[in-house]
N, C-alpha and C positions, 0 to 999 in steps of 0.2 A: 250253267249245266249241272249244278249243283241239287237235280231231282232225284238222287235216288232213294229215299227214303221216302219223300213224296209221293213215290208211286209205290213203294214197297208196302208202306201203310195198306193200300188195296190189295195187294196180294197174298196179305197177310190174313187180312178178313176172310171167314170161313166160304167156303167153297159147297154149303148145304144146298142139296136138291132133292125132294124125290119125288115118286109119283102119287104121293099120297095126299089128300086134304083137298078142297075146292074154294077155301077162302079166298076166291080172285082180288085183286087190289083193283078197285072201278076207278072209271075216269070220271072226271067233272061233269056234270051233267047239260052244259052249256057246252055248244060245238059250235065250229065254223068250216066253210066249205073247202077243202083243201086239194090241189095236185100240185105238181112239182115244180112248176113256175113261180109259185108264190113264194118261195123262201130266194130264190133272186131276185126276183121285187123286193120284197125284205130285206136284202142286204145291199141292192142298189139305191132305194130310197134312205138306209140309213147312214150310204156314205155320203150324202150330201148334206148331213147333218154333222154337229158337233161327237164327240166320242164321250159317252158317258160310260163313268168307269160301272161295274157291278154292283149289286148290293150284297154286301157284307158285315149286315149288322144280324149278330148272332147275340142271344144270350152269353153271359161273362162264362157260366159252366160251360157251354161249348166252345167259345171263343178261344178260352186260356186250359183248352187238355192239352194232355202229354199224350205222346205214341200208344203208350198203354192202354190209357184210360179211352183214347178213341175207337182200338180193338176191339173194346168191349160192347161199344155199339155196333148191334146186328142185324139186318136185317130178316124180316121171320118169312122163310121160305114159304110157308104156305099164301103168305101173300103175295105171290110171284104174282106178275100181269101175266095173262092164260092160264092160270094154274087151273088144271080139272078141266079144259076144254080139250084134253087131246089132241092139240096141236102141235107142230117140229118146234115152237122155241115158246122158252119163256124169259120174263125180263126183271130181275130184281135191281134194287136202286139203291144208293148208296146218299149215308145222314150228313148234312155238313158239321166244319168240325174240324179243328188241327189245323193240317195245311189246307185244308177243304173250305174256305172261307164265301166266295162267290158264289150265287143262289143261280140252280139251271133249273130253267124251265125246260118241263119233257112231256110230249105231246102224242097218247097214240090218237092212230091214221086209221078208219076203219068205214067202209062202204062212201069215200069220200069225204067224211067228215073230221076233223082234228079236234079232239076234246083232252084238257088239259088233265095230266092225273094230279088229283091233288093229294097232297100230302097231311099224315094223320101220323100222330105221334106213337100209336098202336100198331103201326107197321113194322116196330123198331122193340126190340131189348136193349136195356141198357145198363146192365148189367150193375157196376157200384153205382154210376153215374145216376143222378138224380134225374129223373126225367123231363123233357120239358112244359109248358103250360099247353095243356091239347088244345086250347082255341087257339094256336098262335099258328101261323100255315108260313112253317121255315124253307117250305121247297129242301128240291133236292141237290145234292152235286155233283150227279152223273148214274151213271146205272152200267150193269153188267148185261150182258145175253146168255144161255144157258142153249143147248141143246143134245141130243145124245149120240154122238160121237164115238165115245171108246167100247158103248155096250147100248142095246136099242132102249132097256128099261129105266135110264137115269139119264139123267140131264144134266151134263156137263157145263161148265163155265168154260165159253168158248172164245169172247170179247168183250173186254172195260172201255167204256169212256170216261175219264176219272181226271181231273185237273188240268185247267186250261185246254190246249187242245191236243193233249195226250190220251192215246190208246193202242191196246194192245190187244194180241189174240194169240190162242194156240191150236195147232193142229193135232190130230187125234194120235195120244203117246205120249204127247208135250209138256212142259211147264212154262208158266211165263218167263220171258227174258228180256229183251230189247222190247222197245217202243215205236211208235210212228207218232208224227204230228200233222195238225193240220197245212201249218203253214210256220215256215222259220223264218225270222226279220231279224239282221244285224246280227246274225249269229258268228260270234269268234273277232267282230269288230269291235273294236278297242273301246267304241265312247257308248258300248253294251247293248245287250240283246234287246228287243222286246218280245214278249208273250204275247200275242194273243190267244184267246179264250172262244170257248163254244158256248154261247149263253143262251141257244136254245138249241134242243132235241124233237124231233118227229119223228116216231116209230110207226113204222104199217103192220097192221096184223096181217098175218101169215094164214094163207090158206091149209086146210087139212092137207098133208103129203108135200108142202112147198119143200125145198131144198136151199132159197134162201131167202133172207130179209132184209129187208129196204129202212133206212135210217138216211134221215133227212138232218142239216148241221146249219144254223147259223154262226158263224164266225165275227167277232169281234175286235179291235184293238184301236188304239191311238191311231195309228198307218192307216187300218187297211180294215174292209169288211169281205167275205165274200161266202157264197153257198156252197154247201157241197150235198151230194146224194150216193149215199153206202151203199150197195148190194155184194153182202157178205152171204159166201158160203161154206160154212164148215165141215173139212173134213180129212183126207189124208196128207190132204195140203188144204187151209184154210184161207179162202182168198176174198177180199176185196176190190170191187171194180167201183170204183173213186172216176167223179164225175165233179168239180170244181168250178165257181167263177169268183174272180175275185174281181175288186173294185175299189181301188186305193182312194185314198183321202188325200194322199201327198205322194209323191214319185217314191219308187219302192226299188234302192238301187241295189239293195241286200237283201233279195228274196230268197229264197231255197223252197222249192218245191219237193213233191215227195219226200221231207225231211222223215230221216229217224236215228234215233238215238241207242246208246251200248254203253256197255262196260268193257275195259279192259283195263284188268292190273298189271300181271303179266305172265309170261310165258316160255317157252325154250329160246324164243328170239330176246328176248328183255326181261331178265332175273336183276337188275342193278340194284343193290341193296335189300334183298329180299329176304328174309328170314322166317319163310312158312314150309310145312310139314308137306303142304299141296306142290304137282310140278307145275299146275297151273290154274288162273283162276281169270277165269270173262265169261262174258255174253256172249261176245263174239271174236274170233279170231282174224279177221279180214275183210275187205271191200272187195267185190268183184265186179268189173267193169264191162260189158258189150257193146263197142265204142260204135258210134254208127261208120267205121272203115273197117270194122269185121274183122278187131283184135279184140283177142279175150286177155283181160290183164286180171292179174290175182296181187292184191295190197296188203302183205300181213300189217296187224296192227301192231302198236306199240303204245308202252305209257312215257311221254319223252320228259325229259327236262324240265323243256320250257313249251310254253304251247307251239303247237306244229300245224300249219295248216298247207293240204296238198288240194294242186289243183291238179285236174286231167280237162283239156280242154277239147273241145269236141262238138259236133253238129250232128241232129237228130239220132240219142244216144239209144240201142236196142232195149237197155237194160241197166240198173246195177243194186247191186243191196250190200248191208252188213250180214256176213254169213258166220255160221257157227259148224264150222266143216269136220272139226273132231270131234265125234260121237263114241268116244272109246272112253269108258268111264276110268282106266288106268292113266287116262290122263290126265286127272282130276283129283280124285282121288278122294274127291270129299262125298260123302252120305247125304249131307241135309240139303245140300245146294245143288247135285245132279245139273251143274254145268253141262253132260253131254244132253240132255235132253230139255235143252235152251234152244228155239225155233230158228232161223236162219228168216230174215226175212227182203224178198226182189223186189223193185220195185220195176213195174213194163209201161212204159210209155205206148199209150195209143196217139198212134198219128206222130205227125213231125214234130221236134220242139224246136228247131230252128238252132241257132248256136248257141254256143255257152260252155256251163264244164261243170262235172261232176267234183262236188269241194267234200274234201275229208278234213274235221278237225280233230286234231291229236290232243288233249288237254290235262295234264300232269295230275296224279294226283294217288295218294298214299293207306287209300283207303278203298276197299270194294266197294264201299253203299254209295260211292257218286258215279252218274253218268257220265263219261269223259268222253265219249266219240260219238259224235255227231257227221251227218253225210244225207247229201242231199244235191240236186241239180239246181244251178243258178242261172238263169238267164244271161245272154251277154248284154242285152239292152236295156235300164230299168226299165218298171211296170209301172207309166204313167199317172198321175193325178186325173180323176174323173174317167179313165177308159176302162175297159171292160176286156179283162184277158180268162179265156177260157182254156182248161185243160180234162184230160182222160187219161188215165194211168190206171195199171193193176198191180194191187199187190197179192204176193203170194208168201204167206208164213208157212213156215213147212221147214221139213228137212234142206231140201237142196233150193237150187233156182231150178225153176219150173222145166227148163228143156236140155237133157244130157248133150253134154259136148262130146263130138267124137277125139279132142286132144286132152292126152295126158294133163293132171293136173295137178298144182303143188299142194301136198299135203301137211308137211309138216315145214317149218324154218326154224332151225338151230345155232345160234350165234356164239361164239365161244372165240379166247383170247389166243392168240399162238405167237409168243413173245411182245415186246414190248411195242405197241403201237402198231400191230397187227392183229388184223380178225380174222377168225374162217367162217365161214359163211355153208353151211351145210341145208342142203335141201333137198327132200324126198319126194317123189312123182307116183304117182298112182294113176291107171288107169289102162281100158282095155285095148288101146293101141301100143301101147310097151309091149303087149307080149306075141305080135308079128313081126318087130322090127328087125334088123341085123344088126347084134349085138358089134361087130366091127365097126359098121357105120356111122353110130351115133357119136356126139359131140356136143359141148356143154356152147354155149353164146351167152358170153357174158361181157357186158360194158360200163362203163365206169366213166365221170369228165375227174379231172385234173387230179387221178390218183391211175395208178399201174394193178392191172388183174394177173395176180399168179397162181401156179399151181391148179388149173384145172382139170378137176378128175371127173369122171363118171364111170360109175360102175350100176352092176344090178346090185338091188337090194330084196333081195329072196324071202327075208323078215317079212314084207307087205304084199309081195309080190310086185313092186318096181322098178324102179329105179332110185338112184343118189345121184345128184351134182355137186361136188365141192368146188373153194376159190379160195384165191387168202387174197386179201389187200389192204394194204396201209393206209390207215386212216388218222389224221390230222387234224380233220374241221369237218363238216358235213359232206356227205357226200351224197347222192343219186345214183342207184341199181339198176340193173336189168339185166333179166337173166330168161333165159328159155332151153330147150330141150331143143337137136337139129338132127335129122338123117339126112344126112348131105345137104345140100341148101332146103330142103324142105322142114316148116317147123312143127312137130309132133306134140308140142306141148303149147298152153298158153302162158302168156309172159308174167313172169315175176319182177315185180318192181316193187323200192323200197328205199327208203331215208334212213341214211345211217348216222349219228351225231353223237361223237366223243363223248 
């Protein structure tokens, strides 16, 4: 889990767009016939083949840069694919290099045809960096999408696909923050993860007025091959509708689907040896769950100890993402990093996924630039050798999850000591059903195994507009939460649950 620079490297690279210049970047001039059955033949025919790892042979100047030196190669905006067509997107691509070592092939899609763009050393600045031999065709290692989102005349960077099968998007407001994958294997199990990688791209040109674009994925790894088809579209929420087949090489008993990935340092719940000016510093602040029995759970995060991994188990799940629910920049408090305006991104299962459970892993660690939470849906059954498992999900980056609940929801979690081997546990509710309720009525539900809940209080909290639940309970070893909001046996809020460890 150790990506966070790896991806930061792209996010770092300049964000140049505008409407100026018509130097289009052409595709190769050799095509082949293409629709959207062909890339699962593709990655059906090459699971029954051996796994050939990628090609990774770079000149020694690109092989051996540092962070810096890779920055300075840029891609030159006027070479965008579409550039000067007057069309909703354009597509610049990124030089390998650094952590960028595996060569992707990227293919636009246009009146049926797929011709490959090739790659030309004039596409690129390179600032100190000595350039490389123009006859040499290095490919590329992923590419951006651009479109105009926050204003109609400039073309925003709206979605990367950049290393292995990581990518990211923002919604119009946004910066980048958390990531999605294509497919997570072995993740958070002891004898370690595998990667797989996207080692080919197919992009469709975009009709005059479209709304959105279709990206075509082959998927590769030791395990497993499979296809995917992107129809992303950007805008007050930025969504992807992900259409997937995978096709294993070998039984895949540590899948995780819809995987994606976050940061969290810490927070008002988990300050343990903290010594920063910030009150708080993540991606994101929580998991949220719509279990398919029609409980809404909210998971604050944490940086634990030792690694932590939470299951929620459950059958044909409505929903769940890593959210990023405090948009209050006094919570943060930093300038260059605008944590509040880090995307929150759902994942929506179309159709049944049958059983299984939503896995959170917690993954310690001391430093912001690493990705430490991980989360994704796991099958309960492996994914066979030679079968063919299909899936449909959407995701939505954006501010919230896609569809407002009518119950209160926890806003903030506040962890704090109250004598020796006791915690209070302080949580804030917000939301538009607090403010019909009868303040007499309500009543905090809180539970706990093999430890005693004391002192439960709830009052308004007028600050937010409101509510508080407080608790104290003695803690000795790890425990398991749950906590929710009640007007008489009815529950106004959705449930708070959480791992607590000395």
């Amino acid at each position: 889990m150790d990506r966070r620079r790896f991806l930061q490297a792209a996010a770092s690279l300049p964000l140049a767009s505008s409407t100026a210049g018509a130097l289009a970047l052409p595709a190769q001039a050799d095509s082949n016939p293409f629709d959207r059955s062909i890339v699962r033949q593709l990655a059906r025919d090459a699971a029954t083949k051996s796994y050939k790892a990628p090609d990774t042979k770079l000149p020694d100047s690109l092989a051996n840069l540092d962070y810096d030196h890779y920055r300075q190669i840029r891609f030159l905006p006027e070479r965008a694919l579409w550039r000067g067509e007057k069309l909703p997107f354009e597509v610049q691509f990124f030089h390998r290099g650094f952590f960028y070592g595996p060569r992707v092939d990227i293919y636009e899609v246009a009146n049926g045809q797929a011709s490959r763009i090739a790659y030309r050393s004039d596409y690129f600045s390179f600032g100190s960096n000595p350039p490389p031999n123009p006859e040499m065709d290095l490919g590329f290692a992923g590419f951006r999408i651009h479109a105009p989102i926050n204003r109609p005349d400039y073309y925003d960077e709206v979605c990367v696909f950049l290393g292995a099968s990581y990518f990211r998007a923002v919604a119009k407001g946004e910066i980048y923050g958390l990531s999605a994958r294509g497919l997570a294997i072995n993740t958070g199990e002891a004898k370690g993860e595998e990667f797989p990688l996207f080692k080919t791209f197919w992009i469709e040109k975009p009709v005059a007025n479209a709304n959105s674009i279709v990206v075509h994925a082959l998927l590769d790894s030791e395990s497993t091959t499979a296809a995917y088809r992107f129809t992303i579209r950007p805008g007050g929420t930025t969504i992807f509708d992900v259409e997937m087949a995978v096709y294993p090489r070998v039984a895949l008993d540590h899948a995780g689907l819809a995987p994606m990935t976050s940061m969290f340092f810490f927070g008002p719940n988990d300050r343990i040896e903290v010594d920063d000016f910030r009150p708080a510093v993540h991606d994101s602040d929580g998991m949220a769950i719509h279990n398919g029995r029609g409980e809404e759970l909210w998971r604050p995060l944490s940086n634990p100890r030792d690694l932590q991994i939470s299951t929620f188990a459950d059958q044909n799940p409505r929903g769940f993402g890593l959210m990023q629910r405090q948009k209050n920049f006094f919570a943060y408090q930093d300038i260059e990093s605008s944590f509040e305006k880090r995307p929150s991104l759902w994942a929506e299962p179309i159709g049944d996924w049958g059983e299984g459970s939503v896995q959170l892993i917690e993954i310690p660690t001391k430093e912001e630039i690493h990705d430490n939470i991980a989360g994704f849906w796991r099958p309960k059954d492996p994914l066979q050798a030679k079968g063919e498992y299909t899936y449909t999900y959407r995701l939505h980056w954006g501010p919230d999850a896609p569809k407002p609940s009518p119950l209160a929801r926890f806003a903030r979690t506040g962890v704090g000591a109250r004598g020796e081997g006791t915690k209070v546990f302080v949580l804030d509710l917000i939301g538009d059903k607090l403010k019909s309720v009868d303040p007499n009525s309500i009543r905090g539900n809180v539970t706990a195994e093999k430890t005693e809940i004391k002192n439960i209080v709830t009052q308004p909290n007028p600050a937010i507009g409101g509510w508080r639940l407080s608790f104290e309970v003695a803690v000795k070893s790890p425990i398991d939460l749950r906590a929710s909001l009640m007007q008489g046996n009815e529950a106004i809020s959705e449930v708070w649950v959480y791992r607590w460890a000395p």
